[in-house]
N, C-alpha and C positions, 0 to 999 in steps of 0.2 A: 359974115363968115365966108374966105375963100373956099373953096375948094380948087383944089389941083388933081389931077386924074393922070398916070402914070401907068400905062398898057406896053406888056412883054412883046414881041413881036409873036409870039405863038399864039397870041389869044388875039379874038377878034375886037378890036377897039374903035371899031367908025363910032362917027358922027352923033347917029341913031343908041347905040350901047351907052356911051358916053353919060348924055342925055339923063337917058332911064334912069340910071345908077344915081348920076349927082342931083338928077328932082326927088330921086326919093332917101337918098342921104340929108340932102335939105326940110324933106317933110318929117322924118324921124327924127332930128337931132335938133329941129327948129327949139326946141323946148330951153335947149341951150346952149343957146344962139350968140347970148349976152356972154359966155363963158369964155367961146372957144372965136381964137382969131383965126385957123387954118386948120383944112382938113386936109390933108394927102392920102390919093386912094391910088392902091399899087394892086395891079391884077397880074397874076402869072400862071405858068404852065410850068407845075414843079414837074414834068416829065418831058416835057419838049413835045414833038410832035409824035411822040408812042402813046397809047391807049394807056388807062389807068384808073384806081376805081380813086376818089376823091383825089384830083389830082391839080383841080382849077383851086386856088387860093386867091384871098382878098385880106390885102393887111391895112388898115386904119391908121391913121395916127391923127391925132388931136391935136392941135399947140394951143395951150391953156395960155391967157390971161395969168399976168404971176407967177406961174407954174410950170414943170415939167413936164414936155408931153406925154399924153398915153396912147398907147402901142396897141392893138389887137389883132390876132390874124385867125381867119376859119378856109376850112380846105371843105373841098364839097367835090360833087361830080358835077353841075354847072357853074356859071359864074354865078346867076342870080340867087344860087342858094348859098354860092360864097361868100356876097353880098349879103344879105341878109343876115348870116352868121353873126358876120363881122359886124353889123349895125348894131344886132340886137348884145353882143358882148360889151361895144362902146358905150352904147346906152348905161350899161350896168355898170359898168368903171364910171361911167362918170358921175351916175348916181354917187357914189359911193364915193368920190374925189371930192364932188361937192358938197355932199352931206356933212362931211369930216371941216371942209370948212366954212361952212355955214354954224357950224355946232364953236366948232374954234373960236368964231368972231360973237359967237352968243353966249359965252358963257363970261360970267363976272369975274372978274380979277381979283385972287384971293391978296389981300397984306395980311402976310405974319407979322 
């Protein structure tokens, strides 16, 4: 699983930030792992450099194996709880992407 990391110039993206975010993208989504070939993590500042109350955003996207990718994005007052938004939204789509087909591939083929 890539991950690519994708920082606005408004929001702080060293080295260290970096880091943090994709070790713990990689510990939350490890689960599936086998699913997903690329992550892209896009950090911004939906206000620029003005004050703002939920203004830090993190949008996800997936690129599934087979599949189209899925998209999520959460806005918060820092990044790390943007991040986290956006994990914990991914997590749940992708439950749910894969659920649908794991069910799809398990179910028997009806002949009329």
């Amino acid at each position: 699983m890539k991950i690519q990391s994708n920082t606005a110039k408004t929001v702080n993206g060293d080295k260290k930030s970096q880091s943090f975010f994709i070790s713990r993208i990689v510990e939350e989504l490890n689960l599936y792992q086998s699913y997903i070939t690329r992550i892209e993590v896009h950090l911004s500042d939906e206000n620029g450099k003005k004050e703002g109350e939920n203004d830090l955003r993190c949008l996800l996207e997936a690129r599934l194996k087979d599949r189209q990718p899925l998209a999520v994005s959460s806005q918060a007052d820092t990044i790390e709880l943007a991040v986290s938004g956006a994990i914990d939204m991914l997590k749940t789509a992708l439950e749910t992407t894969i659920g649908r087909m794991q069910n799809h591939h398990s179910q028997p083929s009806q002949n009329l």
